[in-house]
C-alpha positions as CSV (number, residue, x, y, z in Angstrom):
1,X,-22.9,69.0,-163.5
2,X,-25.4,67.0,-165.7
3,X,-28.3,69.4,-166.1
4,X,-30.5,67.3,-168.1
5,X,-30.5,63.8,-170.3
6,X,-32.6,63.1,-173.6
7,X,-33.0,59.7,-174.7
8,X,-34.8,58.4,-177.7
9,X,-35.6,54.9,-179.3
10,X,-33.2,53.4,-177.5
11,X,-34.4,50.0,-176.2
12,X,-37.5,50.2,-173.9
13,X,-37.6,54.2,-174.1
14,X,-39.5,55.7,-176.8
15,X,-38.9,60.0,-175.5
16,X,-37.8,60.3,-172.7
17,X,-36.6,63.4,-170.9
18,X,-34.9,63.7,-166.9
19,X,-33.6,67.2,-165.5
20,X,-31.0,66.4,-163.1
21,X,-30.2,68.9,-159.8
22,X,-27.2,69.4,-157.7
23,X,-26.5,67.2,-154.5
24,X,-27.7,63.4,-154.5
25,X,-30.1,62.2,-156.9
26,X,-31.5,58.4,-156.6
27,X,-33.2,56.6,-158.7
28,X,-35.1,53.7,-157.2
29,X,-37.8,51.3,-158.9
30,X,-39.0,47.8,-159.4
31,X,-36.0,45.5,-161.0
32,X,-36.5,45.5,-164.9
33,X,-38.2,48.9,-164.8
34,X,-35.0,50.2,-167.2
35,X,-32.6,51.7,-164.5
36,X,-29.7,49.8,-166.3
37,X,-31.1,51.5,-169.8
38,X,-30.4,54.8,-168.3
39,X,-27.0,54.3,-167.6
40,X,-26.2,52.8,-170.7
41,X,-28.0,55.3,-172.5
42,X,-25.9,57.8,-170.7
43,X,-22.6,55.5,-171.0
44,X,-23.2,55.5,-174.9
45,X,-23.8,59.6,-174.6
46,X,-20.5,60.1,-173.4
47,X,-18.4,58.1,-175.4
48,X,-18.8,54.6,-174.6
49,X,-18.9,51.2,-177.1
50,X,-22.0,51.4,-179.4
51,X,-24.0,47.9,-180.2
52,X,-27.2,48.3,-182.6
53,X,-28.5,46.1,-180.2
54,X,-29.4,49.0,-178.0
55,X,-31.7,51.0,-180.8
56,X,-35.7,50.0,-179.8
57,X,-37.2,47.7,-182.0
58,X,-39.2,48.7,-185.2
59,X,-36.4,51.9,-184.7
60,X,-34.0,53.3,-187.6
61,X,-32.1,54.7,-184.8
62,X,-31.9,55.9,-181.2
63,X,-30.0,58.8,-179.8
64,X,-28.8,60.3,-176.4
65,X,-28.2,64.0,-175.9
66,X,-26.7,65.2,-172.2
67,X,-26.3,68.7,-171.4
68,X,-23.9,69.4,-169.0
69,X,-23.4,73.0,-167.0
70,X,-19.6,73.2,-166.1
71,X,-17.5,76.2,-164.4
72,X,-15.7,78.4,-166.7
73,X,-12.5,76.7,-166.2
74,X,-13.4,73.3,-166.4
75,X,-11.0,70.9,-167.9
76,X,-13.8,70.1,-170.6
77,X,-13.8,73.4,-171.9
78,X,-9.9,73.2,-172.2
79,X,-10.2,69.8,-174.5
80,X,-12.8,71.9,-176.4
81,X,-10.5,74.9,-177.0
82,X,-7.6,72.4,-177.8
83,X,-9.9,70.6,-180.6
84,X,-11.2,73.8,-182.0
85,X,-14.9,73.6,-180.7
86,X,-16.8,76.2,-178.9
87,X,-16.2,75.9,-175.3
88,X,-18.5,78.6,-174.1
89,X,-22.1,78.2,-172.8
90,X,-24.0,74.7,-171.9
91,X,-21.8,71.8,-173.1
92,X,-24.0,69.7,-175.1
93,X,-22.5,66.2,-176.3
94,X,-24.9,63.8,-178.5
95,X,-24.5,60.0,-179.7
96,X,-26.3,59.0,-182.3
97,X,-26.8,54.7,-182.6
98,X,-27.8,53.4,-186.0
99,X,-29.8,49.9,-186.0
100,X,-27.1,48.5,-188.8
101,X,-24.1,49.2,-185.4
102,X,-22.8,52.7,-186.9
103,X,-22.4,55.7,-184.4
104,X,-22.2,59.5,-185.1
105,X,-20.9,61.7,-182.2
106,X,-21.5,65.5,-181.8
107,X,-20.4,68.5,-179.3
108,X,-22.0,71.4,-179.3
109,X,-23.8,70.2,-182.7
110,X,-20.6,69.3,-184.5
111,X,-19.4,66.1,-185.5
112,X,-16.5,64.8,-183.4
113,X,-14.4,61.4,-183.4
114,X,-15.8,58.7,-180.7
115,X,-12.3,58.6,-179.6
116,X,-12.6,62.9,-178.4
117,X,-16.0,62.1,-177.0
118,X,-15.1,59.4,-174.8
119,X,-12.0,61.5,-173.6
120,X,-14.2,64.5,-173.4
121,X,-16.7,61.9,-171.0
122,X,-14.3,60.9,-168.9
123,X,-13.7,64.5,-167.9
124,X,-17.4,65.2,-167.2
125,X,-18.9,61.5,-165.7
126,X,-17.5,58.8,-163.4
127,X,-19.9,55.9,-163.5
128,X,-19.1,53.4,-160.5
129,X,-20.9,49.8,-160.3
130,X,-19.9,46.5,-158.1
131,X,-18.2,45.2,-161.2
132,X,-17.1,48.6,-162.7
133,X,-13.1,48.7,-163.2
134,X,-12.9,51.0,-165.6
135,X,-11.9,54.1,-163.1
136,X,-9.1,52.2,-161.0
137,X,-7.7,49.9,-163.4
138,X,-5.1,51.5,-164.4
139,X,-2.0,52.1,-161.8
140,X,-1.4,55.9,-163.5
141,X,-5.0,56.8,-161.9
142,X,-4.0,55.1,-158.3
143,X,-1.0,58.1,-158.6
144,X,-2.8,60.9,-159.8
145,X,-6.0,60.5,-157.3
146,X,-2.9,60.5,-154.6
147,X,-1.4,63.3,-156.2
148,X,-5.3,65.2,-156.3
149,X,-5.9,63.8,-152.5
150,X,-2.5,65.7,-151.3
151,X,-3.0,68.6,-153.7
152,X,0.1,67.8,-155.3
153,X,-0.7,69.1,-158.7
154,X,2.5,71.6,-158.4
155,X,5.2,69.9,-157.4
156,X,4.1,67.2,-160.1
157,X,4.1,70.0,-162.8
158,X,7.9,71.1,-161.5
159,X,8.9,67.6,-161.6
160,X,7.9,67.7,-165.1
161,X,9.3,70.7,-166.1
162,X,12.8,69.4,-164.5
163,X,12.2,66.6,-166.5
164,X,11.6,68.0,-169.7
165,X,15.1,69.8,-169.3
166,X,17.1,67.0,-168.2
167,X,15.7,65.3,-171.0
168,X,16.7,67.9,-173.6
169,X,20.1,68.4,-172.0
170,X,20.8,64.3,-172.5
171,X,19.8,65.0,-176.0
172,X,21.8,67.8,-177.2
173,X,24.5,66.0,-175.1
174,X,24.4,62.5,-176.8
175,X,23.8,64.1,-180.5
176,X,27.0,66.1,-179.6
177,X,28.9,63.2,-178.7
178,X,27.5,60.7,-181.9
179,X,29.3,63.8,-184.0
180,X,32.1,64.1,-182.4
181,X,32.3,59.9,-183.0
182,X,31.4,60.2,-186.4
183,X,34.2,63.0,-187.0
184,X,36.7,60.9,-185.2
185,X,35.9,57.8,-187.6
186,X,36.5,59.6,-190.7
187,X,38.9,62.5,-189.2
188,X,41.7,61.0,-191.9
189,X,39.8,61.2,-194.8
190,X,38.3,64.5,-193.6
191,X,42.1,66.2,-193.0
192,X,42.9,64.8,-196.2
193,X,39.7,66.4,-198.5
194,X,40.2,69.5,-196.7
195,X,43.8,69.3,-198.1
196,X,42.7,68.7,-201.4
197,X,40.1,71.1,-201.9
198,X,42.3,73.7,-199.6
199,X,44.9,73.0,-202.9
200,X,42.3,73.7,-205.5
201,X,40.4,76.3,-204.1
202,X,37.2,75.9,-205.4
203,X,35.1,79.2,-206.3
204,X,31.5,79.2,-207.4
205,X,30.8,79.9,-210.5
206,X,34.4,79.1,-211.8
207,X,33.6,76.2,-214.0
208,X,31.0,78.7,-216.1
209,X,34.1,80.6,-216.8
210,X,36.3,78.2,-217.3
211,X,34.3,76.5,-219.9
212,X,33.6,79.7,-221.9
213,X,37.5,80.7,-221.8
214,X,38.1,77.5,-223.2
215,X,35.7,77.4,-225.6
216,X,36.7,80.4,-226.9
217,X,40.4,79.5,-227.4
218,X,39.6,76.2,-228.9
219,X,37.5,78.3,-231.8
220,X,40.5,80.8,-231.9
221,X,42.7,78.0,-232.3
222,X,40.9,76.9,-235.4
223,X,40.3,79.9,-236.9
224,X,44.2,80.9,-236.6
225,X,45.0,77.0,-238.3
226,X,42.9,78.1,-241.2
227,X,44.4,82.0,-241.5
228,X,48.2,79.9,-241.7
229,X,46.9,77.8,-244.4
230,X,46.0,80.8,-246.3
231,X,48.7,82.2,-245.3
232,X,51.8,80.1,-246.4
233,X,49.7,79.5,-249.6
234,X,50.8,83.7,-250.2
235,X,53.5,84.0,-248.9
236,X,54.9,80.2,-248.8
237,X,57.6,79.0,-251.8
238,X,54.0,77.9,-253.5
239,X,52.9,81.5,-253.3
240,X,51.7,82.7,-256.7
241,X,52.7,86.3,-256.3
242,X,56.5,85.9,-257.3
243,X,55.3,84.2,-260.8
244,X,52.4,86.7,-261.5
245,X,54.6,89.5,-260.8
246,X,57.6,88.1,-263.1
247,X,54.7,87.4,-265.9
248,X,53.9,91.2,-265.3
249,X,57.4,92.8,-265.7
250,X,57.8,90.8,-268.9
251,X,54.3,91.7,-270.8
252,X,55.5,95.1,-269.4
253,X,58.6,95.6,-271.8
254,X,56.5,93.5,-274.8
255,X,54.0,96.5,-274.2
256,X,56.8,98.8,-274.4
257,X,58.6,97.6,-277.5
258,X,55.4,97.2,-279.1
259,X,52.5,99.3,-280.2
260,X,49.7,100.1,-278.0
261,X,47.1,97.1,-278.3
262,X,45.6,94.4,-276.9
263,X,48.5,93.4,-274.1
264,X,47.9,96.2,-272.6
265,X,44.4,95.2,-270.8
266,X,45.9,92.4,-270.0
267,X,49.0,94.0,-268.1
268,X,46.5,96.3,-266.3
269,X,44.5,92.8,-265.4
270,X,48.2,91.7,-263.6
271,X,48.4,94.2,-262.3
272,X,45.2,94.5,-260.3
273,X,45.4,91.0,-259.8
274,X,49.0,91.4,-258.2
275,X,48.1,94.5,-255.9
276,X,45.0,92.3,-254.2
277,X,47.3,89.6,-253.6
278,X,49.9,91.6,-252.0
279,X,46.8,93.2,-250.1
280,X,45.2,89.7,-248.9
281,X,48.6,88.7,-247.7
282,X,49.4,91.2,-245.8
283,X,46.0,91.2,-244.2
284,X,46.7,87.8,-243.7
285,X,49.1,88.5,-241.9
286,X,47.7,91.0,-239.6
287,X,44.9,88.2,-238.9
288,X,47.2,86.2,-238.0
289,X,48.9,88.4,-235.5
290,X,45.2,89.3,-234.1
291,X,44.1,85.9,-233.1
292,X,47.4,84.3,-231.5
293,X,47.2,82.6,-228.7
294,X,49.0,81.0,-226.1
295,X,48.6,76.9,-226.4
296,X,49.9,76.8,-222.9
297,X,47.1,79.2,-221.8
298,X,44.5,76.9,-223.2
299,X,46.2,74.1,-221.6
300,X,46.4,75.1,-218.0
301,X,42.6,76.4,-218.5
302,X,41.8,72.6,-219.0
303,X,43.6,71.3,-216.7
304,X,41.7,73.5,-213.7
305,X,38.6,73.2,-215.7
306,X,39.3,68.8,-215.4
307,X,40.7,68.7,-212.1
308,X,37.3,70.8,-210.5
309,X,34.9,68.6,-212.5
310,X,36.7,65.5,-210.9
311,X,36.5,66.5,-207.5
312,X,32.9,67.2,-208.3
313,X,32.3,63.7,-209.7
314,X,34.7,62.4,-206.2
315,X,32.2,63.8,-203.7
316,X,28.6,63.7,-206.1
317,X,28.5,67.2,-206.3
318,X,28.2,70.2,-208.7
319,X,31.1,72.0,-209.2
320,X,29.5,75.0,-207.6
321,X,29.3,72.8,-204.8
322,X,32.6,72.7,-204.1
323,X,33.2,75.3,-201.9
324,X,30.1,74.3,-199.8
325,X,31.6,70.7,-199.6
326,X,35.1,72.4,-198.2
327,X,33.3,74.5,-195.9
328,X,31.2,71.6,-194.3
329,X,34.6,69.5,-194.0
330,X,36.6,72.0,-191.9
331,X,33.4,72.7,-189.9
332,X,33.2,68.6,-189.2
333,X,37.1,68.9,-188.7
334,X,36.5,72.2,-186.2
335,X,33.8,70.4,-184.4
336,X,36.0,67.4,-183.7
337,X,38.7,70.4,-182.5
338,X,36.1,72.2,-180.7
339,X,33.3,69.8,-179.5
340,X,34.9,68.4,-176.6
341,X,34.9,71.6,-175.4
342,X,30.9,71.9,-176.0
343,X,30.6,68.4,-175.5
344,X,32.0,68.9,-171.7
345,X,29.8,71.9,-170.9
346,X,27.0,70.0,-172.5
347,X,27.7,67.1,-170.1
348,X,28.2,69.2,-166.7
349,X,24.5,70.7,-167.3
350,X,23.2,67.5,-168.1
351,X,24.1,66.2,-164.8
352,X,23.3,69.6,-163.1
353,X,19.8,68.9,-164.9
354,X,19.5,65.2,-163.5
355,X,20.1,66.6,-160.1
356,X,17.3,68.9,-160.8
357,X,14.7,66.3,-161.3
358,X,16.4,63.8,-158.8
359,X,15.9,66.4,-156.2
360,X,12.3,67.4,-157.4
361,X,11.2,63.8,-157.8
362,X,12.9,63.1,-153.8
363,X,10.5,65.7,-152.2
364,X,7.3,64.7,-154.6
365,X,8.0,61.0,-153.7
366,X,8.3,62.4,-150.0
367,X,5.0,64.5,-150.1
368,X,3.2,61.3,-151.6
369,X,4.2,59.1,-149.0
370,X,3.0,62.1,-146.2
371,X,-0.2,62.0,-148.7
372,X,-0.2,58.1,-148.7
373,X,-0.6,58.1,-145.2
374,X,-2.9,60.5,-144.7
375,X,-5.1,59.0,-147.3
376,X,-5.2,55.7,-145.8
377,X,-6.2,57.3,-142.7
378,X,-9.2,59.1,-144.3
379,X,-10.0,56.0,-146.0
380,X,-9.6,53.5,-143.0
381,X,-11.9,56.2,-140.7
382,X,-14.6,55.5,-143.2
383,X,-14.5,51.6,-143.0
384,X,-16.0,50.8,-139.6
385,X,-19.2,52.0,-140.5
386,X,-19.6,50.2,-143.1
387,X,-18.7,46.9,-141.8
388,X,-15.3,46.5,-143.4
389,X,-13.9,47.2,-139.5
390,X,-11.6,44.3,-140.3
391,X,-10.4,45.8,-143.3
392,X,-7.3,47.9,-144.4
393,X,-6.7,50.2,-147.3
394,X,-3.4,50.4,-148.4
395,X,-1.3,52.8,-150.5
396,X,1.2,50.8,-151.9
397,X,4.0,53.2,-153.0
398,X,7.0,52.1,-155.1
399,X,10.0,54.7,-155.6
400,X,12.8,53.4,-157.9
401,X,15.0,55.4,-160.3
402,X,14.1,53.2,-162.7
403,X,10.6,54.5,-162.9
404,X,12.1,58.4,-164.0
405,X,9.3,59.8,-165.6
406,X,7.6,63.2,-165.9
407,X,5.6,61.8,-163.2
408,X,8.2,61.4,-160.8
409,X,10.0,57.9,-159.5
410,X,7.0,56.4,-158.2
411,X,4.7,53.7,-158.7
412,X,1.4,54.2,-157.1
413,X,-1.1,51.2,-156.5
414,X,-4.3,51.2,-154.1
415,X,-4.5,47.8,-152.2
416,X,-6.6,46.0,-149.9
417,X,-6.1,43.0,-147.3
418,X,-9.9,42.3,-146.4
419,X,-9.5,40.7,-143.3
420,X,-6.4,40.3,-140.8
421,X,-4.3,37.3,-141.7
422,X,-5.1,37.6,-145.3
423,X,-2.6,38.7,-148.1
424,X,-3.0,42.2,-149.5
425,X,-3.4,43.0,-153.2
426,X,-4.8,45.0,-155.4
427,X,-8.1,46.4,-155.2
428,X,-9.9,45.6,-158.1
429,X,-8.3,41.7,-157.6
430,X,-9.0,41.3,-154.4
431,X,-12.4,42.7,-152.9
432,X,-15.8,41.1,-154.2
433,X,-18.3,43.2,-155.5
434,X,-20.0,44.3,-152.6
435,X,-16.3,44.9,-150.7
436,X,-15.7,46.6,-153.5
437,X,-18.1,49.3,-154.2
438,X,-17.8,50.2,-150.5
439,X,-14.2,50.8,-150.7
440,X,-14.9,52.8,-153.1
441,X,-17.1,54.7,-151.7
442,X,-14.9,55.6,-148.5
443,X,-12.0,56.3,-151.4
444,X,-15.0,58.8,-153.2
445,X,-15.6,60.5,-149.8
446,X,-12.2,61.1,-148.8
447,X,-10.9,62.0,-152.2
448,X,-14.3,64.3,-151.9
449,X,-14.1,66.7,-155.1
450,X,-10.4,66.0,-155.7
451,X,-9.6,63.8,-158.7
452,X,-13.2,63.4,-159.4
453,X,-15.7,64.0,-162.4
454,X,-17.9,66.9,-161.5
455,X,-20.3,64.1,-161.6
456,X,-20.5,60.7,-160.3
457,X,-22.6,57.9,-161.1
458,X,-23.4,54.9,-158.1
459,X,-24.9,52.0,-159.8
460,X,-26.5,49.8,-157.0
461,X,-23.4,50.0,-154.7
462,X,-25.9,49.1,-151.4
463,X,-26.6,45.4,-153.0
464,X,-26.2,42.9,-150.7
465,X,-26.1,45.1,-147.6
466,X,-27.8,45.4,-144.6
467,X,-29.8,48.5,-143.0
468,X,-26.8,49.7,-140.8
469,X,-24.6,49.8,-143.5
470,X,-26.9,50.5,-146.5
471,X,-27.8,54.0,-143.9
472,X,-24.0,54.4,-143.7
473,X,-24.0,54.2,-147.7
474,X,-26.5,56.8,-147.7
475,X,-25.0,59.1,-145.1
476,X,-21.6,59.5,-147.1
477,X,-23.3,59.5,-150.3
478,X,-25.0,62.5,-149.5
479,X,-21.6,64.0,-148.1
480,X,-20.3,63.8,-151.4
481,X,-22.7,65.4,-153.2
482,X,-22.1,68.5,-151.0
483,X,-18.9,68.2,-153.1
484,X,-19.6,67.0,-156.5
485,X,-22.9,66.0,-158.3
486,X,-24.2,62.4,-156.8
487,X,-26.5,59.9,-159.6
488,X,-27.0,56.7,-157.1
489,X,-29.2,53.8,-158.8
490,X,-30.2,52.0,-155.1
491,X,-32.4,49.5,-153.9
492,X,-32.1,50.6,-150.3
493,X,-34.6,52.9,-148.5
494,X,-32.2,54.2,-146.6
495,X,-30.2,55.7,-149.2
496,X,-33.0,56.5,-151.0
497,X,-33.8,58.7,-148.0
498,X,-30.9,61.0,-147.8
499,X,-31.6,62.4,-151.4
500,X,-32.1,65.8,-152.2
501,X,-33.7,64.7,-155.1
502,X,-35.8,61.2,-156.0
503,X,-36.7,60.1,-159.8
504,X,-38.9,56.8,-159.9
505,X,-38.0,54.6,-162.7
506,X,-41.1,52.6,-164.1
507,X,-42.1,50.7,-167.2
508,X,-46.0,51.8,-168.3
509,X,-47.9,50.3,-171.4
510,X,-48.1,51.8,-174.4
511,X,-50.0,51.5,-177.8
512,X,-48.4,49.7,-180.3
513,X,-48.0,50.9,-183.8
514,X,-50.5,48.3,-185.0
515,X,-54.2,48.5,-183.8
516,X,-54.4,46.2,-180.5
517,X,-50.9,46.1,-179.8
518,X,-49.7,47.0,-176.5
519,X,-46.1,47.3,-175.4
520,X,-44.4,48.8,-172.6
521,X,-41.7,51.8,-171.9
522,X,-39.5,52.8,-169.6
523,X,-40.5,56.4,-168.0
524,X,-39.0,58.5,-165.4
525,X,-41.1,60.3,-162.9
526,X,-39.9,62.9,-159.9
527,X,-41.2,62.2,-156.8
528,X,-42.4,65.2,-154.1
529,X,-42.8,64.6,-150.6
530,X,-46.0,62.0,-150.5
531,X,-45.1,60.3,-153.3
532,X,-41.5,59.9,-152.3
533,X,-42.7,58.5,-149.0
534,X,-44.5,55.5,-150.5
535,X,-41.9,54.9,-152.8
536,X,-39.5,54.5,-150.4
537,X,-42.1,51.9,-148.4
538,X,-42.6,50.0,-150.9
539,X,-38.8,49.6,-150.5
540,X,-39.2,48.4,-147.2
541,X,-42.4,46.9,-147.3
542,X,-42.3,44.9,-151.0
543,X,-45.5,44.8,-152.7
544,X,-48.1,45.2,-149.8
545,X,-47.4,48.5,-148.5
546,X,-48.3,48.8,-144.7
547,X,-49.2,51.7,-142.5
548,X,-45.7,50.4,-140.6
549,X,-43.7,50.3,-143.9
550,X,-45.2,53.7,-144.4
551,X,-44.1,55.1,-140.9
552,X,-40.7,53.9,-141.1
553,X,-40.5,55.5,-144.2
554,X,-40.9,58.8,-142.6
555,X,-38.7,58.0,-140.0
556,X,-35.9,57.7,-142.5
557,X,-36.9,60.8,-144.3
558,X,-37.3,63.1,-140.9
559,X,-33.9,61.5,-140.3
560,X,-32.0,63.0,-143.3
């Protein structure tokens, strides 16, 4: 419930402080005293549109604080848990309204988004006026106040569950079916990559090896051109070793014939000279016969090494990819083979799913037409009294499959028909604003605390009505707040009467900030027994209170 409301510098209140209790609070006084700024105050506490308009003159700023007392397992404290903010304790929300139009929110003292705020509000405040909408606009809340009237809240949480499921089912079913499409398109040019790369057989790491074997060949290659070269210039009909050795054998018999002398060096030089050509041609040759190769080799190496780096380059891969790119082709290829298969299974508990939910959604839209009836009963019981006799509250229920939703098939929308012969329509279209706020009002007290705020505002709903009816206002007003926590801004005594609790709204001068200047501000005062009882004769009297005005007044409060 709303515990307590702070208000500061915000239009005629300067400080301003109101305790709230359980049960049915009024709050009555003079028109103009500032009954409107409360609300607004307490509008723009929880969440509502800010306007620099409302900040008190000469002010930088005003600012509303409401603390709120809630069960522990209060929806509030859910949202609080779900936005990471301290849901224990008093919940204390707080709007701050610059002069220049800015807003700051806070919960609990930290800073939130106006958007959590005024979704955090609507969970802890309903605030109702002739020409409020805002609660019944929207069709969604016609349903769930149905669903909250015939305690529905489980069959609508297994309809959405059955929902969920069908919904995933159709999924995996129709992204099952779009590849199995796909695979069909391109099944041709799939078969026929498969082939290919089935043919080359792709291994990671196989160009790496490739590429060094090939490498190594090609400098083998060169190396061996160059040891032939050498080679035939040996051994080859060029070779120098047949001449050097004939020069040798004939210094040889000169040395012979002749004395010891110079020659001789020189034959020894030929000699030398002869024996390390002989030597470098025969290692020559054993060089030769080291570093031979097979062309063909070298050639088949390139070949595989080419034919893998075109593939690669075919499909915009890396050659290591290959094998990746073969193994996602045969899966596409055995998903095609395989996925009717799935693809059938995935369709029988699709439709199992859908008739599920169908089934679920049939007995919720039964149950809401039982609770349809029943509410426009409870609703229609509470019309006589106050003189809307001739009136009749309709549920107006639409079941289509068209509607599937986690919801259910149905379309829920509360109309009226305001007198026989008339057309129904909706609610908020049809009724004026004193029909209105009194079919509200028998829609509040038999919905009771189902569907409802833990607190509800009334802002003047009795305008415009007579005694009988303004006491039949009071009456149920007071039976909801055995339910739920009842504000009721009135004008008639005879609500006024069946509070448990009675704030007077005034306006008092004050002194201004400059000498001689006198303004005046809202205050807020509680009202006991005596002073309750001439408040509420001045309701019946006007300004001259009589000794009558005064004994009626506590007629009506004996009464309650």
């Amino acid at each position: 419930m709303l515990a307590s409301l702070s208000i500061r510098d915000i239009v005629l209140i300067e400080r301003l402080e109101i305790d709230f209790s359980r049960g049915l609070t009024v709050l009555t006084g003079e028109t103009g005293a500032g009954k409107s700024i409360l609300l607004d105050a307490l509008s723009l506490a929880l969440g509502g549109r800010g306007d620099a308009g409302l900040v008190r003159s000469g002010a930088a700023q005003g600012q509303v604080t409401a603390v709120f007392d809630l069960a522990a397992d209060h929806p509030a404290r859910r949202l609080l848990a779900d936005n990471e903010l301290d849901p224990e304790g008093d919940l204390i929300v707080r709007r701050v309204q610059s002069a220049d139009g800015r807003t700051r929110a806070f919960v609990n003292d930290q800073a939130v988004s106006a958007a959590l705020l005024r979704d955090l509000g609507a969970r802890l405040v309903e605030i109702h006026g002739q020409h409020d909408d805002r609660a019944l606009v929207d069709e969604r809340e016609h349903r769930r106040l149905l669903d909250a009237f015939g305690g529905l809240e489980p069959e609508v949480a297994a309809v959405g569950e059955a929902f969920a499921a069908w919904r995933r089912l159709s999924r995996e079913r129709d992204q099952a079916r779009a590849r199995i499409d796909a695979a069909r398109r391109e099944a041709d040019y799939l078969r026929s990559v498969l082939d290919e790369l089935d043919a080359l057989k792709p291994e990671e790491g196989e160009e790496t090896e490739l590429a060094t074997l090939r490498h190594r060949m090609m400098q083998a290659e060169k190396v061996a051109g160059d040891l032939k070269e050498a080679f035939d210039t040996l051994d080859g009909s060029t070779s120098p070793i047949p001449t050097v050795s004939g020069l040798l054998r004939r210094l040889e018999r000169k040395v012979a014939q002749d004395a010891p002398g110079p020659m001789e060096a020189v034959v020894a030089a030929l000699g030398t000279a002869l024996d390390a050509l002989d030597e470098a041609r025969s290692g020559l040759e054993l060089s030769l016969r080291e570093a031979a190769f097979d062309p063909r080799v070298l050639e088949r190496t390139e070949e595989r090494l080419f034919a893998l780096r075109a593939a690669a380059r075919k499909h915009a891969v890396p050659v290591d990819d290959l094998p990746r790119v073969r193994a996602r082709t045969a899966a596409s290829l055995e998903e095609l083979d395989h996925g009717e298969e799935r693809l059938g299974r995935l369709t029988e508990e699709a439709e199992a799913a859908s008739g599920v939910y169908a089934a679920a959604a049939e007995r919720l839209s039964e149950r809401r037409r039982a609770a349809a009836s029943a509410l426009e009963a409870a609703v229609a019981a509470e019309l006589p009294a106050l003189k809307l006799e001739r009136a009749r509250f309709i549920v107006d229920l639409q079941s289509d499959a068209s509607l599937a939703g986690a919801e259910g098939n149905d379309r829920a929308e509360f109309h009226v028909q305001t007198n026989p012969g008339t057309r129904a329509g909706p609610m908020m279209k049809v009724a004026s604003g004193g029909e209105l706020s009194r079919f509200l009002l028998a829609l509040k007290v038999s919905l009771a605390d189902r569907g409802s705020a833990p607190t509800l505002v009334f802002d003047e709903i009795d305008t415009g009505v007579g005694g009988a009816v303004a006491e039949a206002i009071g009456l149920r007003l007071a039976r909801l707040a055995e339910r739920v926590q009842v504000v009721s801004v009135t004008h008639a005594p005879q609500v006024a009467a069946r509070a448990a609790s009675h704030l007077l709204i005034a306006k008092e001068p004050v002194n201004g900030e400059r000498e001689g200047e006198v303004r005046v501000a809202t205050r807020v005062v509680p009202l006991e027994a005596k002073s309750r009882r001439e408040e509420i004769a001045r309701m019946l009297a006007g300004a001259v209170i009589t000794d009558e005005a005064r004994a009626a007044a506590g007629r009506l409060l004996a009464g309650r």
